[in-house]
N, CA, C and O atoms as CSV, one atom per row, in Angstrom:
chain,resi,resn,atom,element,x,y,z
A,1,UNK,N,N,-23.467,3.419,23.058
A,1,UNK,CA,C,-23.449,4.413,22.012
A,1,UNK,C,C,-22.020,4.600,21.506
A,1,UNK,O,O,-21.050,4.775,22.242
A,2,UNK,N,N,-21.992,4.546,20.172
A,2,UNK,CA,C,-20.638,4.814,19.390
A,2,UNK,C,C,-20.142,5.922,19.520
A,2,UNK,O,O,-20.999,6.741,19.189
A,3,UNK,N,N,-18.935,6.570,19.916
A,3,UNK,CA,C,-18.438,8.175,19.707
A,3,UNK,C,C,-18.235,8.155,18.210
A,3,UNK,O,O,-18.582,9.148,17.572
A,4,UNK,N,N,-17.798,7.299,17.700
A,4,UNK,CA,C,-17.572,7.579,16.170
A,4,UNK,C,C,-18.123,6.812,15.330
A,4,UNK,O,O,-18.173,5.584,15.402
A,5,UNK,N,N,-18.667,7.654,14.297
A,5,UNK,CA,C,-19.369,6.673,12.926
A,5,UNK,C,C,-18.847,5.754,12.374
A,5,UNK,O,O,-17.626,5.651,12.493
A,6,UNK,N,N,-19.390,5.030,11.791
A,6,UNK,CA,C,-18.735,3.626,11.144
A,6,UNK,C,C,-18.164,4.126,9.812
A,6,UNK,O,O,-17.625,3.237,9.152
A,7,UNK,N,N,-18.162,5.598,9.164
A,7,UNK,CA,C,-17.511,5.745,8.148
A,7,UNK,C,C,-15.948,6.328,8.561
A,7,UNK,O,O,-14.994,6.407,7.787
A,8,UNK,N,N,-15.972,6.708,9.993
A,8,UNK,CA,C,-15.091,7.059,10.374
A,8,UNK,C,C,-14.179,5.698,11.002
A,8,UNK,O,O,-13.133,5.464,10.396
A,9,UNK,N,N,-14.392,5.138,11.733
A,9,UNK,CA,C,-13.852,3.896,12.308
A,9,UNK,C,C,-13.366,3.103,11.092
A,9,UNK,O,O,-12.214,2.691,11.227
A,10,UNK,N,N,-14.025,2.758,9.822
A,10,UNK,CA,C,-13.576,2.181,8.597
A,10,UNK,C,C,-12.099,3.030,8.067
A,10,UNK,O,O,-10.923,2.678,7.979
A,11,UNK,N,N,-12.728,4.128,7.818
A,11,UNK,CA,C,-11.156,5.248,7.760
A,11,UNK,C,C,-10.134,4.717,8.351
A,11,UNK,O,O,-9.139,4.138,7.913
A,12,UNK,N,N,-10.453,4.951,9.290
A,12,UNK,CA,C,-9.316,5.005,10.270
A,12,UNK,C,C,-8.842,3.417,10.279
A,12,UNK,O,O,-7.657,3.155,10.073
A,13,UNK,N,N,-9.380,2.831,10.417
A,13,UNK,CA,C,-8.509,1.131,10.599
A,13,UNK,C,C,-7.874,0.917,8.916
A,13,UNK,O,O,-6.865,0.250,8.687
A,14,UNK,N,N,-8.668,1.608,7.861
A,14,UNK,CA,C,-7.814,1.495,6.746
A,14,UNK,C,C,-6.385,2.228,6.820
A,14,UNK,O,O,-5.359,1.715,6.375
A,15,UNK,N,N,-6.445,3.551,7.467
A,15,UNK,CA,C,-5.352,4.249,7.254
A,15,UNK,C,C,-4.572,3.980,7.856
A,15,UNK,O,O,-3.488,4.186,7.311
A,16,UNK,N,N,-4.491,3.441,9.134
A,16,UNK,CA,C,-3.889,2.528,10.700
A,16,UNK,C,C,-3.187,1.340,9.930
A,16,UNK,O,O,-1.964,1.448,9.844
A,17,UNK,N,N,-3.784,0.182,9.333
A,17,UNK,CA,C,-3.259,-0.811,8.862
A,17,UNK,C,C,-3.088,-1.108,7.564
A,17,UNK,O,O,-2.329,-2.018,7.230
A,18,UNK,N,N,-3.891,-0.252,6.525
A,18,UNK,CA,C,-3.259,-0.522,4.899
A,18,UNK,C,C,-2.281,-0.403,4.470
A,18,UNK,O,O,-1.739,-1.340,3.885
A,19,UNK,N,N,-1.463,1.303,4.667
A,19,UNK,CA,C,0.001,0.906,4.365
A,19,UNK,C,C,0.896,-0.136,5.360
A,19,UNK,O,O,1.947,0.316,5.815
A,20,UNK,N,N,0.687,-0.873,5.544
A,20,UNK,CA,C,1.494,-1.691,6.581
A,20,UNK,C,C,1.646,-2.969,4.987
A,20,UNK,O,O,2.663,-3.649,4.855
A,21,UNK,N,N,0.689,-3.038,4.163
A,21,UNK,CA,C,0.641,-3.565,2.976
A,21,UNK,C,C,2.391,-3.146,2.558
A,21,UNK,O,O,3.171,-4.079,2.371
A,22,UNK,N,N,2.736,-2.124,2.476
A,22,UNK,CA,C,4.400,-2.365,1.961
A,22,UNK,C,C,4.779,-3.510,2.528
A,22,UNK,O,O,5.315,-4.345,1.799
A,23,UNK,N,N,4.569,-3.833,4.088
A,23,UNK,CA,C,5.621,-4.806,4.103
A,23,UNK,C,C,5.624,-6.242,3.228
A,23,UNK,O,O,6.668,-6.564,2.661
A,24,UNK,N,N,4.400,-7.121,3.127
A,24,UNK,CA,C,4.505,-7.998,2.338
A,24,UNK,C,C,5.105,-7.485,0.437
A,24,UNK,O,O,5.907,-8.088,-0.277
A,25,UNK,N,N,4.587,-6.627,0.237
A,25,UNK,CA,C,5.055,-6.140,-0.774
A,25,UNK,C,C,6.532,-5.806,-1.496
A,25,UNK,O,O,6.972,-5.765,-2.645
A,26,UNK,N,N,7.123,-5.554,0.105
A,26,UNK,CA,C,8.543,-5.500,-0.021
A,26,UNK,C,C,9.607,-6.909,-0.473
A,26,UNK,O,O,10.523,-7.102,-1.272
A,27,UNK,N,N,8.617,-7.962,0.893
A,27,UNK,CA,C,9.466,-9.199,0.784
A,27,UNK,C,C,8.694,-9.817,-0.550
A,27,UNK,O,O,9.069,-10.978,-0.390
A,28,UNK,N,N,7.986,-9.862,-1.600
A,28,UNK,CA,C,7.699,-10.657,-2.471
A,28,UNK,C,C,8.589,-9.906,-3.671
A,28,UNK,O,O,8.932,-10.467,-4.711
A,29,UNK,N,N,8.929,-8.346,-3.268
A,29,UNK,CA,C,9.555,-8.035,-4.248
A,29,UNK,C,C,11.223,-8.420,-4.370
A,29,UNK,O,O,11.994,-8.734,-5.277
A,30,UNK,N,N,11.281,-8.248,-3.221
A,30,UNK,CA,C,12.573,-9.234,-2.635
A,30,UNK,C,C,13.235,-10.604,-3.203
A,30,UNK,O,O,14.290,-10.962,-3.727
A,31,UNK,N,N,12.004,-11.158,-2.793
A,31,UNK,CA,C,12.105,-12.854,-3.514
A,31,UNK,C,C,11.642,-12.908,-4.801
A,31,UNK,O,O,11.862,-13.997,-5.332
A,32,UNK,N,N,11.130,-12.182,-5.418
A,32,UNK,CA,C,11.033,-12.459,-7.404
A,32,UNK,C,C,12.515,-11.867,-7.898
A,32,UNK,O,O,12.992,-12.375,-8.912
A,33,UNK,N,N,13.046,-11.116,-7.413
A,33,UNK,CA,C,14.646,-10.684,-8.081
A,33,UNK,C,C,15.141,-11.866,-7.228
A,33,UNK,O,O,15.523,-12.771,-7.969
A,34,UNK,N,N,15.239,-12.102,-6.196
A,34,UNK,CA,C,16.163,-13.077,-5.882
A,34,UNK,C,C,16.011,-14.305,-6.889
A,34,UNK,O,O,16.832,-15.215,-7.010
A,35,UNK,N,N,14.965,-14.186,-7.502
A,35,UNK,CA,C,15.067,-15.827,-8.498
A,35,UNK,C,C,15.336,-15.069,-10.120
A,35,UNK,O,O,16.078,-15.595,-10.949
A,36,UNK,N,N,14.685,-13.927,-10.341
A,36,UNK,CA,C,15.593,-13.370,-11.671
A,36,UNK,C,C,16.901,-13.605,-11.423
A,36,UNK,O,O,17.241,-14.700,-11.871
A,37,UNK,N,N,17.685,-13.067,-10.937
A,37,UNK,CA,C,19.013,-12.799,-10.777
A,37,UNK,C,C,19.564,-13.321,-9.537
A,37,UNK,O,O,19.554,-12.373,-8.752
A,38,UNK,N,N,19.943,-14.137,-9.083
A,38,UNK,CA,C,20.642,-14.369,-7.434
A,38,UNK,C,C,21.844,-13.891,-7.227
A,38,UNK,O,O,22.286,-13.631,-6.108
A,39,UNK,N,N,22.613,-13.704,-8.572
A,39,UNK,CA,C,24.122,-13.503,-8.051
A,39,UNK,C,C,23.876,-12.062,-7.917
A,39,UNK,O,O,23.954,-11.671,-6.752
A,40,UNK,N,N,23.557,-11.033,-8.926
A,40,UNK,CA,C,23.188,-9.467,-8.273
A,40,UNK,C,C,22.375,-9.490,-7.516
A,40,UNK,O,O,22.106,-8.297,-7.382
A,41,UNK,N,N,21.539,-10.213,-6.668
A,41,UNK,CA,C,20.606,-9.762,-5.765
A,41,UNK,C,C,21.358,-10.388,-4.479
A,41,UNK,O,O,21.025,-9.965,-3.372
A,42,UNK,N,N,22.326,-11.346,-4.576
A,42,UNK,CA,C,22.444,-11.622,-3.456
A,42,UNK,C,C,22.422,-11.090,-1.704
A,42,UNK,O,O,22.250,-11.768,-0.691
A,43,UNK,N,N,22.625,-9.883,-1.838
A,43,UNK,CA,C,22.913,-9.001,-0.406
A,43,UNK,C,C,21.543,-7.986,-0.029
A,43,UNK,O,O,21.367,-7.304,0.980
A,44,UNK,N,N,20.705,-8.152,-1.169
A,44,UNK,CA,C,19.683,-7.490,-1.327
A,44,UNK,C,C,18.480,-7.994,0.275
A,44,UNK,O,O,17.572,-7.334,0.778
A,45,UNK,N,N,18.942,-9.194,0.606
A,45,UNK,CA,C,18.038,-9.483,2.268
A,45,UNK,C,C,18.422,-8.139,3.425
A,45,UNK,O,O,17.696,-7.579,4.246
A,46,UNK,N,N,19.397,-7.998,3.188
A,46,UNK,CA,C,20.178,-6.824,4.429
A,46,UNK,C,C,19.450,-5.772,4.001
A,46,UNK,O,O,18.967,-5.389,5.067
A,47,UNK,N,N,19.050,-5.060,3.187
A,47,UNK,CA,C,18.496,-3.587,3.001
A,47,UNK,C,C,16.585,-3.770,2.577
A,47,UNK,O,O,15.774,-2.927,2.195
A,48,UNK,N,N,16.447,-5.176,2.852
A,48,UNK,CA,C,14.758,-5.056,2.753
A,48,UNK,C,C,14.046,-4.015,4.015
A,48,UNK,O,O,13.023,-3.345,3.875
A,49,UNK,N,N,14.901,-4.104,5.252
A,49,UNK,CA,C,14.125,-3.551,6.183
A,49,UNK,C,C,14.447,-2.107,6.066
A,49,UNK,O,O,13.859,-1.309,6.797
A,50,UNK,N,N,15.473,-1.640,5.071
A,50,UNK,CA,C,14.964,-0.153,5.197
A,50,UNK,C,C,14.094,0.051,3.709
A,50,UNK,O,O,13.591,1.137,3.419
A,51,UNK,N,N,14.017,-0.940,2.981
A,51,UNK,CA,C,12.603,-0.327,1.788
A,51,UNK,C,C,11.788,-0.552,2.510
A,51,UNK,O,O,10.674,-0.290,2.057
A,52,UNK,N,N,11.809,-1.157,4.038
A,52,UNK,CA,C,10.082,-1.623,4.730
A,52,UNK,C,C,9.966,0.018,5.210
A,52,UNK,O,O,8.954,0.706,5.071
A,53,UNK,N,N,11.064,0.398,5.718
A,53,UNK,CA,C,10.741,1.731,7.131
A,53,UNK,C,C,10.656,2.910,5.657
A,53,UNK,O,O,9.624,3.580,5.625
A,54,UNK,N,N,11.395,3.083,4.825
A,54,UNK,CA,C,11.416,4.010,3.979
A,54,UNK,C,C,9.818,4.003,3.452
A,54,UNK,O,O,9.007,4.911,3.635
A,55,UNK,N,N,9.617,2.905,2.845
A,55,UNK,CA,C,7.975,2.351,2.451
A,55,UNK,C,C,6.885,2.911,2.986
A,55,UNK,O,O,5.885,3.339,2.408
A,56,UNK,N,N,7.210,2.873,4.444
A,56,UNK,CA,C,5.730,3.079,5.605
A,56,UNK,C,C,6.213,4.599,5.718
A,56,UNK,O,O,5.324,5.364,6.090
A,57,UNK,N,N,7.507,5.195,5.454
A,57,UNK,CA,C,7.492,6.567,5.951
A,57,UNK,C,C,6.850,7.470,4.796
A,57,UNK,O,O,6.653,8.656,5.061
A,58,UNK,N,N,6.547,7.031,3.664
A,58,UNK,CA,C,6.565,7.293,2.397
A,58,UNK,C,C,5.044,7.391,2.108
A,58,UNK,O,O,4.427,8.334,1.611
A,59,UNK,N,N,4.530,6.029,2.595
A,59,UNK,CA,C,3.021,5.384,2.717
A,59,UNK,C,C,1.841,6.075,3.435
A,59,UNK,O,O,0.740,6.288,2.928
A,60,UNK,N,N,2.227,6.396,4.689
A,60,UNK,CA,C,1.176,6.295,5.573
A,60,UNK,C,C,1.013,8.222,5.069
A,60,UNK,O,O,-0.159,8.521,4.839
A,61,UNK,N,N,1.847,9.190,4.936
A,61,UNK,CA,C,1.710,10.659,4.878
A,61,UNK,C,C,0.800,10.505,3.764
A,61,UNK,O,O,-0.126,11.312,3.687
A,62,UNK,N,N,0.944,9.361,2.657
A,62,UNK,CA,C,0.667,9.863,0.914
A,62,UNK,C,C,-1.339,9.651,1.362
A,62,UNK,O,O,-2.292,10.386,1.102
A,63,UNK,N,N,-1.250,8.238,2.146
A,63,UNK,CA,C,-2.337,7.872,2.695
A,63,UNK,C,C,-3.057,8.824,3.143
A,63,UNK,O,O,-4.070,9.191,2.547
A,64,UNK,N,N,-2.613,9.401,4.332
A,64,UNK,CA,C,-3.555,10.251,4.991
A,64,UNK,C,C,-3.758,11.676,3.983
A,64,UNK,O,O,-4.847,12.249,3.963
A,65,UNK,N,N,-2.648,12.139,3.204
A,65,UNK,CA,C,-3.195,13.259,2.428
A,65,UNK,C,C,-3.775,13.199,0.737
A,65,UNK,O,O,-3.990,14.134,-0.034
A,66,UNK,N,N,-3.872,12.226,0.603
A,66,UNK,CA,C,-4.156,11.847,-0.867
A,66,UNK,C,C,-5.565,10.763,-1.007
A,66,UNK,O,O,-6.614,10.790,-1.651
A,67,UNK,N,N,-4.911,9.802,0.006
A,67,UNK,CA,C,-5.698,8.467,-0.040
A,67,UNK,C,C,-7.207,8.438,0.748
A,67,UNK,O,O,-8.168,7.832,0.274
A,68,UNK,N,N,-7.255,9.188,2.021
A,68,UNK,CA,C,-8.066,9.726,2.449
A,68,UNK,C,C,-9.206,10.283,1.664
A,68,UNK,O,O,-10.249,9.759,1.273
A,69,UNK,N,N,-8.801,11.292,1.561
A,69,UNK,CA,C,-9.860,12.279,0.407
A,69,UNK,C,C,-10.579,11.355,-0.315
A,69,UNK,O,O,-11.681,10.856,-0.087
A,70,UNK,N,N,-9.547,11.145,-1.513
A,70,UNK,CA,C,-10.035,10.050,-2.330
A,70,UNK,C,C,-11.162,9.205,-2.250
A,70,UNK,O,O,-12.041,9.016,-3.091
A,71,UNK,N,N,-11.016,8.720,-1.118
A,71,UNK,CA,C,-11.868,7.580,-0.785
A,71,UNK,C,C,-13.176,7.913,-0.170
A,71,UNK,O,O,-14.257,7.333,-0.271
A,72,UNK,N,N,-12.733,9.306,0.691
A,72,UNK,CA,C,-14.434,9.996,1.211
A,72,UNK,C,C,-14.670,10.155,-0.173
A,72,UNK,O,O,-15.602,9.430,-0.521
A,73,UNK,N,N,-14.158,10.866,-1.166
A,73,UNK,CA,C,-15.104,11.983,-2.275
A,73,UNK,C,C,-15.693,10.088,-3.320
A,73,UNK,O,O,-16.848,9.950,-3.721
A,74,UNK,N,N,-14.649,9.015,-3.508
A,74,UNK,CA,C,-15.707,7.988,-4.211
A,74,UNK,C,C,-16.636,7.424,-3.210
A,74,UNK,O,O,-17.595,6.795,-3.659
A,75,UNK,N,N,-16.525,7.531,-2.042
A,75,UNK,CA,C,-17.772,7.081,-0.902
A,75,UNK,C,C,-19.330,8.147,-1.137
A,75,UNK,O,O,-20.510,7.976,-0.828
A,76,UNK,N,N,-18.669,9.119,-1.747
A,76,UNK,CA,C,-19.567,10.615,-1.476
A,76,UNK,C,C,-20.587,9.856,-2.413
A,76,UNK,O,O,-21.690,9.407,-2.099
A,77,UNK,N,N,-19.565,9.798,-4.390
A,77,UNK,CA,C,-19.836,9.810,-5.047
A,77,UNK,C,C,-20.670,8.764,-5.555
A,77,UNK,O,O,-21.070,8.764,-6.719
A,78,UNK,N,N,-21.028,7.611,-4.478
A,78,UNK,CA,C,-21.353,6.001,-4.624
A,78,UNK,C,C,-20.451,5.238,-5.459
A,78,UNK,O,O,-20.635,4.068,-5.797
A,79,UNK,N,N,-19.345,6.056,-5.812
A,79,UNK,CA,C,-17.759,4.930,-6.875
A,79,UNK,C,C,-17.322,4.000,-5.702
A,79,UNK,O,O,-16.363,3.355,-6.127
A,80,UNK,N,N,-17.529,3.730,-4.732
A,80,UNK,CA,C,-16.405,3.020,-3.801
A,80,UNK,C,C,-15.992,1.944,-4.163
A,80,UNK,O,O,-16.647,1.148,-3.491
A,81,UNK,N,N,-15.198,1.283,-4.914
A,81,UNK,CA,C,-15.096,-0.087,-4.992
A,81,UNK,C,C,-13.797,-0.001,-5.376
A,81,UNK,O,O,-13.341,1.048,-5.831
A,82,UNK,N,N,-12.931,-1.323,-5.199
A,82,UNK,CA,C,-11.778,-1.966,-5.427
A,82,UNK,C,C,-11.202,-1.190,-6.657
A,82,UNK,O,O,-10.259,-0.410,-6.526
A,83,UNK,N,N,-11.898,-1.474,-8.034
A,83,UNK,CA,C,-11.621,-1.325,-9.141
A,83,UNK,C,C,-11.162,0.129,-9.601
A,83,UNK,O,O,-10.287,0.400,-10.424
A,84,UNK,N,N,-12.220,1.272,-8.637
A,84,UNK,CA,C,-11.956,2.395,-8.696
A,84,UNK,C,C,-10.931,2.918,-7.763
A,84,UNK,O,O,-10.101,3.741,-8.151
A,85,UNK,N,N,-10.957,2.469,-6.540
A,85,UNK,CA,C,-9.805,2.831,-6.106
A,85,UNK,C,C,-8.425,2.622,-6.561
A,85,UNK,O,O,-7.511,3.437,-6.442
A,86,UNK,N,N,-8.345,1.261,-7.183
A,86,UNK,CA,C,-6.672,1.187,-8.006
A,86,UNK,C,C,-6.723,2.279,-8.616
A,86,UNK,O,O,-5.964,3.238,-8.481
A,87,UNK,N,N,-8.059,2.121,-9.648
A,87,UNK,CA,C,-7.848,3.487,-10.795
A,87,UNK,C,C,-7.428,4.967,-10.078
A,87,UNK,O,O,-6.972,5.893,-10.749
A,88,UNK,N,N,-7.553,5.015,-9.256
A,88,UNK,CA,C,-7.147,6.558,-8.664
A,88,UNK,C,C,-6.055,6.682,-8.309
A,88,UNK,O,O,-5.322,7.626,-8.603
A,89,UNK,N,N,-5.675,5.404,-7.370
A,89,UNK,CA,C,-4.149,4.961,-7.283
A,89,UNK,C,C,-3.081,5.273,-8.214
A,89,UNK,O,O,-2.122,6.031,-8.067
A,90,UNK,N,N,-3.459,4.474,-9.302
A,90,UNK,CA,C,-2.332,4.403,-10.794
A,90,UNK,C,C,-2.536,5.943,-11.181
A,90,UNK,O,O,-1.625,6.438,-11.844
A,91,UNK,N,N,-3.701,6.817,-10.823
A,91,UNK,CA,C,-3.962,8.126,-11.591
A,91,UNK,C,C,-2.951,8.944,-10.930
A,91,UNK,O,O,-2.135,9.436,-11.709
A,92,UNK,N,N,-2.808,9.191,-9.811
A,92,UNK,CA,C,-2.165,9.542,-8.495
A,92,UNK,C,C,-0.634,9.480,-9.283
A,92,UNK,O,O,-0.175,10.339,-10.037
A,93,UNK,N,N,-0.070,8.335,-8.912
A,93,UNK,CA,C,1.158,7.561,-9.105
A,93,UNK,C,C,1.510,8.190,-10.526
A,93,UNK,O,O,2.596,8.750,-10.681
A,94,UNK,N,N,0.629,8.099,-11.513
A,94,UNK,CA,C,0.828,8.481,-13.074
A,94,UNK,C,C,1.004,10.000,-13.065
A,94,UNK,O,O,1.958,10.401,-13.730
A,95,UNK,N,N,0.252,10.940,-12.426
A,95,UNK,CA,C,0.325,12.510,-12.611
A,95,UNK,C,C,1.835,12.778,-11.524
A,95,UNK,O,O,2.797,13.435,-11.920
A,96,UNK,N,N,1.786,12.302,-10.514
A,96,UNK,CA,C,3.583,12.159,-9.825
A,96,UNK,C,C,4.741,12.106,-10.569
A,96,UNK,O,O,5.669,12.910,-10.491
A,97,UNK,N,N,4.654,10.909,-11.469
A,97,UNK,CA,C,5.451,10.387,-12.370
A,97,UNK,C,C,5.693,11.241,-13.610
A,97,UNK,O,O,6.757,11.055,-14.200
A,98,UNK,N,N,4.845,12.152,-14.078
A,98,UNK,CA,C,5.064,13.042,-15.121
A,98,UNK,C,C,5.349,14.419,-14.484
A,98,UNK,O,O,6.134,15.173,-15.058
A,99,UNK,N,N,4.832,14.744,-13.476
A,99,UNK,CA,C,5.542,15.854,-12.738
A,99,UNK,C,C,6.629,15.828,-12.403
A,99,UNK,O,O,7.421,16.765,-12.494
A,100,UNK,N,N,6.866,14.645,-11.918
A,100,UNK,CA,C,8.784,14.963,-11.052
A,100,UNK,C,C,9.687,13.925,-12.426
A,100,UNK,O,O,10.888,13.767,-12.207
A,101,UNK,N,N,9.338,13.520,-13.245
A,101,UNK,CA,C,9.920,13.133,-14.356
A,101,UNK,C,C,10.519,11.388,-14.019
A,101,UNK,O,O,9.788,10.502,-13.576
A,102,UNK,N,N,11.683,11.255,-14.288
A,102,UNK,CA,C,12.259,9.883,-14.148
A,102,UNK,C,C,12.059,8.547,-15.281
A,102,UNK,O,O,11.919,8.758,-16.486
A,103,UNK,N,N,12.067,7.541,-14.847
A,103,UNK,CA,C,12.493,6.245,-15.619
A,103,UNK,C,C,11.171,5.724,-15.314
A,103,UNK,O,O,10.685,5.698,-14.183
A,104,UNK,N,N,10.470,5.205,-16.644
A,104,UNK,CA,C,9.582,4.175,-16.544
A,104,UNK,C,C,9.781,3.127,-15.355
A,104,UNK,O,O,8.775,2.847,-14.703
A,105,UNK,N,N,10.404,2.818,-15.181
A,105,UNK,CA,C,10.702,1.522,-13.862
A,105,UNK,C,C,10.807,2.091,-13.244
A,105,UNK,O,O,10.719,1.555,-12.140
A,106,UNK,N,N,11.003,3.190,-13.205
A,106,UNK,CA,C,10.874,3.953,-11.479
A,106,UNK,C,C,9.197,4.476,-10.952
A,106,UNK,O,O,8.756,4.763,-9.839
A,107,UNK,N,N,8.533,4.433,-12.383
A,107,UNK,CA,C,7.161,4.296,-12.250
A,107,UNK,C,C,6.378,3.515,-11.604
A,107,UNK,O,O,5.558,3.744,-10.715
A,108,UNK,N,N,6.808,2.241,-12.305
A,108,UNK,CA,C,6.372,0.926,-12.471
A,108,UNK,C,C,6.690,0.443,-10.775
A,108,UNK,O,O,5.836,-0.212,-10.178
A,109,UNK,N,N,7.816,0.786,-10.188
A,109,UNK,CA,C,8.140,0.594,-9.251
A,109,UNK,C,C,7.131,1.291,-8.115
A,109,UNK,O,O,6.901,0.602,-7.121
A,110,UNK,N,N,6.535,2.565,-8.193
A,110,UNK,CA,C,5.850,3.336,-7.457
A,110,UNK,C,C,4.522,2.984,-7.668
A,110,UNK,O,O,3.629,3.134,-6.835
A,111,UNK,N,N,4.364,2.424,-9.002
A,111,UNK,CA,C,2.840,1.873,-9.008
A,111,UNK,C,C,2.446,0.226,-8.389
A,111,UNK,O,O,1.484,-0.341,-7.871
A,112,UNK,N,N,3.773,-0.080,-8.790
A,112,UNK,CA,C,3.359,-1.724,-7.714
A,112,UNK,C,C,3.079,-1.909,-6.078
A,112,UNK,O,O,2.465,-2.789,-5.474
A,113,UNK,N,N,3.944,-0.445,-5.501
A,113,UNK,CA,C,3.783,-0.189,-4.421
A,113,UNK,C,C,2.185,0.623,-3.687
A,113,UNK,O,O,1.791,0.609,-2.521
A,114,UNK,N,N,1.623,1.207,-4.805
A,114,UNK,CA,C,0.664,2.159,-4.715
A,114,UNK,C,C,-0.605,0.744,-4.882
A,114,UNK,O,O,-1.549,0.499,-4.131
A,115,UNK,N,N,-0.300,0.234,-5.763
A,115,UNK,CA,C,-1.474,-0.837,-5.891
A,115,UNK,C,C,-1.686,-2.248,-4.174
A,115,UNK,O,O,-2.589,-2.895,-3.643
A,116,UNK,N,N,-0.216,-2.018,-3.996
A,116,UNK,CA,C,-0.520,-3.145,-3.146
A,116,UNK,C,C,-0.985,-2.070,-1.782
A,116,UNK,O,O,-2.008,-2.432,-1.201
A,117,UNK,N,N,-0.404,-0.977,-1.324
A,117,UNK,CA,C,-1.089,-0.426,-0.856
A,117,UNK,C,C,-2.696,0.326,-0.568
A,117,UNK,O,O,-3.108,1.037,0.348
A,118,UNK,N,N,-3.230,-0.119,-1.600
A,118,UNK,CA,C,-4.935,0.531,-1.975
A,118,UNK,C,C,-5.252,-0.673,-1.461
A,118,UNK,O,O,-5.900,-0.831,-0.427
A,119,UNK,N,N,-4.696,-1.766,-2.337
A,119,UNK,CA,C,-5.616,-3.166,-1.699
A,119,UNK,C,C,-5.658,-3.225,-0.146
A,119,UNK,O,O,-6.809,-3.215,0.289
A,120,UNK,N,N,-4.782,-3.278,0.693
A,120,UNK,CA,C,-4.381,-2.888,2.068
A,120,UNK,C,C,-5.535,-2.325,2.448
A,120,UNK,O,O,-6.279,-2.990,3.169
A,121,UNK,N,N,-5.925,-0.981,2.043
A,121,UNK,CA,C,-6.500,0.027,2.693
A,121,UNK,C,C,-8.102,-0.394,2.323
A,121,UNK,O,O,-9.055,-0.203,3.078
A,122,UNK,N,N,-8.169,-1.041,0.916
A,122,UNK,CA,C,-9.609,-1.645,1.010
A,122,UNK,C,C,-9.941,-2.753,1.839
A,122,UNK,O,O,-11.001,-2.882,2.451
A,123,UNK,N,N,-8.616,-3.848,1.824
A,123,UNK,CA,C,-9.371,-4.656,2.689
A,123,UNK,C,C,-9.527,-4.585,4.493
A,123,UNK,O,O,-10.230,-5.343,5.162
A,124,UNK,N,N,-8.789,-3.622,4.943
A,124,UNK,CA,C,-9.181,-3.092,6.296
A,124,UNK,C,C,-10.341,-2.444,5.955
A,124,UNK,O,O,-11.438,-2.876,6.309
A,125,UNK,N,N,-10.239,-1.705,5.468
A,125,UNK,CA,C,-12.311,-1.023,5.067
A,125,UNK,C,C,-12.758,-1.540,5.058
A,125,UNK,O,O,-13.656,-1.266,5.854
A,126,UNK,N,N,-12.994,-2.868,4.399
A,126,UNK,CA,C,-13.744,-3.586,4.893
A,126,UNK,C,C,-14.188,-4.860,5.610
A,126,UNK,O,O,-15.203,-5.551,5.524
A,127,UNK,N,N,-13.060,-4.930,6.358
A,127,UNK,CA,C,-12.728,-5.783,7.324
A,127,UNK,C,C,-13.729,-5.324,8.747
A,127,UNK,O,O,-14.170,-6.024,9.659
A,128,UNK,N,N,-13.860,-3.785,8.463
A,128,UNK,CA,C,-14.229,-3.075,9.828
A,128,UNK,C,C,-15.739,-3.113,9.942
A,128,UNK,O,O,-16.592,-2.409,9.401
A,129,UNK,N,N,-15.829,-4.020,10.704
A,129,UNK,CA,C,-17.228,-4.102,11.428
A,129,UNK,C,C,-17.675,-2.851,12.105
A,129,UNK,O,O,-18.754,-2.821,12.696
């Protein structure tokens, strides 16, 4: 007998291992400036591992208080899918972005991170047997 439901065990291995999604996210963002630009990016390898720890410290809180919900209330709602979850993602990321103000690329920057993170969290969801 299971102590916990399979909507719960899915949760949880999404929220456990999706943001861990920054890290590839970090190093691909890493290596596309390193080929825009090499001579300004050059030193940019030394400070990937604190956009990794900054990333996951950033990630996993937004996860459990934002990303969570989210995902019970489109599970509730029968929305669950890939497509809708980005969309909530970018919605998320977009109402942030007009609240605390800033630079389009500083958007753009929070939404590339937010997207590769949803994917993360869907495909442990459904990874979980």
């Amino acid at each position: 007998m299971r102590t916990f439901g399979d909507l719960f065990r899915k949760n949880l291995l999404a929220f456990l291992l999706g943001p861990l999604a920054v890290i590839p996210a970090t190093i691909l963002y890493a290596v596309a400036f390193k080929f825009i630009d090499p001579v300004a990016n050059y030193d940019q390898g030394s400070v990937a591992p604190l956009f990794i720890i900054f990333g996951l410290l950033i990630a996993y809180p937004v996860t459990l208080i934002i990303g969570l919900p989210c995902s019970v209330l489109l599970e509730k709602l029968g929305k669950f899918n890939l497509i809708n979850l980005l969309l909530v993602s970018a919605l998320v990321v977009s109402i942030y972005a007009l609240i605390m103000g800033g630079s389009f690329l500083g958007y753009l920057f929070m939404l590339y991170f937010a997207v590769w993170v949803a994917c993360g969290c869907w495909f442990f969801y459904r990874a979980a047997q």
